[in-house]
N, C-alpha and C positions, 0 to 999 in steps of 0.2 A: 504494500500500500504506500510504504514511504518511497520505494523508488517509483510507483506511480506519478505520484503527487511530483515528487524533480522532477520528472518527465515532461508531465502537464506545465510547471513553471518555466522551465526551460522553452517549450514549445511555445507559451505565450509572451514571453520575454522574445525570439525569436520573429515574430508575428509584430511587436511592439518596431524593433528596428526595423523591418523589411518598410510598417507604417510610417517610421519615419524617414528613412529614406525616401520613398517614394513620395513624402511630401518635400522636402529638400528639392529633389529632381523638380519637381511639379514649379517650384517657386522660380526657379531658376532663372534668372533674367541678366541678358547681355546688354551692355548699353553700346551704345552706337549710332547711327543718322542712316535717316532713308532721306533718299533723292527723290522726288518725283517731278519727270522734265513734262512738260504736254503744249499745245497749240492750240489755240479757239478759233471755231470760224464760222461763217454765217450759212454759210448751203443755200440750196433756192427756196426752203421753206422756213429760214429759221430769220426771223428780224431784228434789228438791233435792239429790241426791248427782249432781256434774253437773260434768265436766273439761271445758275449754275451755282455747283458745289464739289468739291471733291473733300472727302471722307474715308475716312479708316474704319473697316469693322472687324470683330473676332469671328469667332467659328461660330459663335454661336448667331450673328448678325447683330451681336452690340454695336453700337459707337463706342467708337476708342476715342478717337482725335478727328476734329475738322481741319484740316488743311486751309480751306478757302471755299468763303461763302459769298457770292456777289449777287445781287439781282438790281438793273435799274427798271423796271418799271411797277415795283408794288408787292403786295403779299400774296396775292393771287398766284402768284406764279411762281414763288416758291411751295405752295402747298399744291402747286401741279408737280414738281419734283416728289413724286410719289413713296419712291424709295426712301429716299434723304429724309422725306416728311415723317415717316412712318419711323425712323431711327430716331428723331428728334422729338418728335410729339410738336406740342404747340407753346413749351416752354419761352422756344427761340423768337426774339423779335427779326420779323422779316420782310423789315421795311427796307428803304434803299442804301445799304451799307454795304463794308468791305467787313471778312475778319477771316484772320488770317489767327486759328487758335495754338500758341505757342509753336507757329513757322515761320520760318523767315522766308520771304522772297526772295527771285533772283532776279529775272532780266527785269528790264523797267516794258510796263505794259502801255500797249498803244492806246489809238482812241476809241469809247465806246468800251465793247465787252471784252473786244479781243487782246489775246498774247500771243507771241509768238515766242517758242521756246523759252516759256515763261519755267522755272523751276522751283517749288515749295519744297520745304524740310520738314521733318518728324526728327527731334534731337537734337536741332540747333541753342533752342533755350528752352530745352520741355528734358528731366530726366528721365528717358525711355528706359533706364534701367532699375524703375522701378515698375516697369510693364512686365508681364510673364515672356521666355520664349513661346514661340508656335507659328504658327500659320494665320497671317491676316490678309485682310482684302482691302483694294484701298479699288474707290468706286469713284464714278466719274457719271455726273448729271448733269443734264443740262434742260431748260424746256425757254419755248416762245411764252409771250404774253397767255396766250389761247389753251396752252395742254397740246396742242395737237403734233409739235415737231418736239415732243419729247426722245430725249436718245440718254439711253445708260448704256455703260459701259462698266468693266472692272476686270484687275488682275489682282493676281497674289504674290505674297514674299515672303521668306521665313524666317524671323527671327530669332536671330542666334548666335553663337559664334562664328559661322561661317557668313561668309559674301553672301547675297541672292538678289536675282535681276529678273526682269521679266521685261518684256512687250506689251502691249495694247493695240490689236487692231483696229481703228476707228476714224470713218470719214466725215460725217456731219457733225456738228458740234463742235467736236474734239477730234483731234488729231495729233500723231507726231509722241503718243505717249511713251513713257517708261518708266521704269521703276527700278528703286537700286539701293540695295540695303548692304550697308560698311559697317560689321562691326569696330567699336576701337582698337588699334591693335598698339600692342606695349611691347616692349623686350626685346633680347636680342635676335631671336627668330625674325620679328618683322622687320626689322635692321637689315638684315642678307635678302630678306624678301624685296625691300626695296631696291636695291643692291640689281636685281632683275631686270627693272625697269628704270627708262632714260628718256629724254628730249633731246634732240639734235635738230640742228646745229645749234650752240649756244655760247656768243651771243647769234638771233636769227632777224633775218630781213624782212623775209615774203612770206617764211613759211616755217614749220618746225615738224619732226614727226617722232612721233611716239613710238620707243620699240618696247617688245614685251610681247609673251604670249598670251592667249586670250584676253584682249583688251574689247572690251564690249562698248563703253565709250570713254572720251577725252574731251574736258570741260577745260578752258580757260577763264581766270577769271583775276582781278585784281587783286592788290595787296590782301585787299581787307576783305575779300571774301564776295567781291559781285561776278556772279557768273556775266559773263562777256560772249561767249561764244560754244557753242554744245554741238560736237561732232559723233558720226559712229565711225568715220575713216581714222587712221592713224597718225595719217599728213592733213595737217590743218593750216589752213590760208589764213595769213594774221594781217590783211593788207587794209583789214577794216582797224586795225591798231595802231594807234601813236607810240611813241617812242618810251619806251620805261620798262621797267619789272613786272613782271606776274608768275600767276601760277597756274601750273598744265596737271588736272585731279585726273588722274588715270585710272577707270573704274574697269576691275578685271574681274574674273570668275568666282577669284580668292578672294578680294580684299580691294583697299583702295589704297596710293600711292600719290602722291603729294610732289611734284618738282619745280621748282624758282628757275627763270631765265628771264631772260632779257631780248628788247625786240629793239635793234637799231633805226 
């Protein structure tokens, strides 16, 4: 009966650690920044009175984080964003405003609704590393005044320790999208890792090109951090550039990678 009983205690002692490891793992959160690049555009049915949103959700279709909220013609038309509405309820006011929820923008947007390789962040000034890993979805809406040229879109990414990118196919609305999750990386491993990857020539004239295997894209952008320019080619034309410093963010399979040159 007594070695029963150790038996039993051991077996639930046993059961207690597997519980808490398996909550450890569960909690598990990488900190790091998603990219998300994308382009708005009007189609033959969509008019410049034009609400749009992009949004992060989990597995389960929570809201995590808004990215960016815009609508210039009223409320109406964001509660035609059906999906986005339904994540949000009617808490949100959605009169004619911009919010941009703990992301930072990158390119400067034109006139009206549109951007063109306009780029928001997740983890520029928001601790993502107090988010769990997994798999989330970042969703892409957009609708007319009317309801009727509604268009969603959406990809996924997983966060985590590792890189992850994806695509978006989409022609009305939204265009041009992607997505691109950099965990931070520390130590001397990503030291060597960078070590892989270069800009040439440097100092450059007209043009610079990124080596490195699998490079998915190559952002330039200034000192301080404004995307300038969003390539998926390796050789990038810097002739829209003035003369100074920048920095060429090499988004690769692995990881992301960071190089300073100079454009004569």
């Amino acid at each position: 009966m007594k070695t029963l009983f150790i038996s039993f205690s051991i077996f639930l002692l046993v059961l207690q650690l597997n519980a808490q490891s398996n909550i450890q793992q569960a909690a598990t959160a990488t900190a790091g920044k998603l990219a998300v690049t994308f382009s708005t555009n009007a189609g033959s049915s969509n008019g410049t009175a034009m609400a749009m949103s992009i949004y992060i959700t989990d597995s389960s279709r929570k809201l995590v984080n808004t990215l960016l909220y815009r609508t210039s013609n009223g409320d109406s038309s964001a509660k035609d964003m059906s999906t986005w509405w339904t994540a949000i309820g009617s808490a949100w006011n959605v009169s004619k405003t911009l919010i941009t929820t703990d992301a930072i923008t990158g390119a400067t947007r034109g006139s009206g609704m549109y951007y063109t390789n306009q780029v928001v962040y997740w983890g520029n000034n928001y601790n993502v590393s107090n988010v769990v890993d997994g798999t989330y979805t970042v969703n892409f809406e957009c609708v007319n005044y009317s309801g009727v040229s509604r268009r969603y879109y959406s990809g996924t990414f997983v966060k985590g320790p590792n890189a992850s990118a994806s695509t978006v196919t989409a022609s009305l609305g939204f265009s041009g999208i992607s997505i691109a999750w950099s965990p931070v990386n520390t130590g001397i491993e990503d030291v060597e890792f960078s070590k892989l990857y270069n800009v040439y020539p440097n100092p450059a004239i007209t043009s610079i090109y990124a080596s490195g295997n699998n490079i998915k894209q190559v952002q330039i952008c200034s000192l301080i951090g404004k995307i300038l320019l969003t390539s998926k080619e390796q050789n990038i034309n810097l002739s829209s550039l003035t003369k100074g410093f920048y920095l060429a963010v090499i988004y690769t399979e692995v990881g992301m990678v960071v190089k300073k040159f100079e454009k004569l």
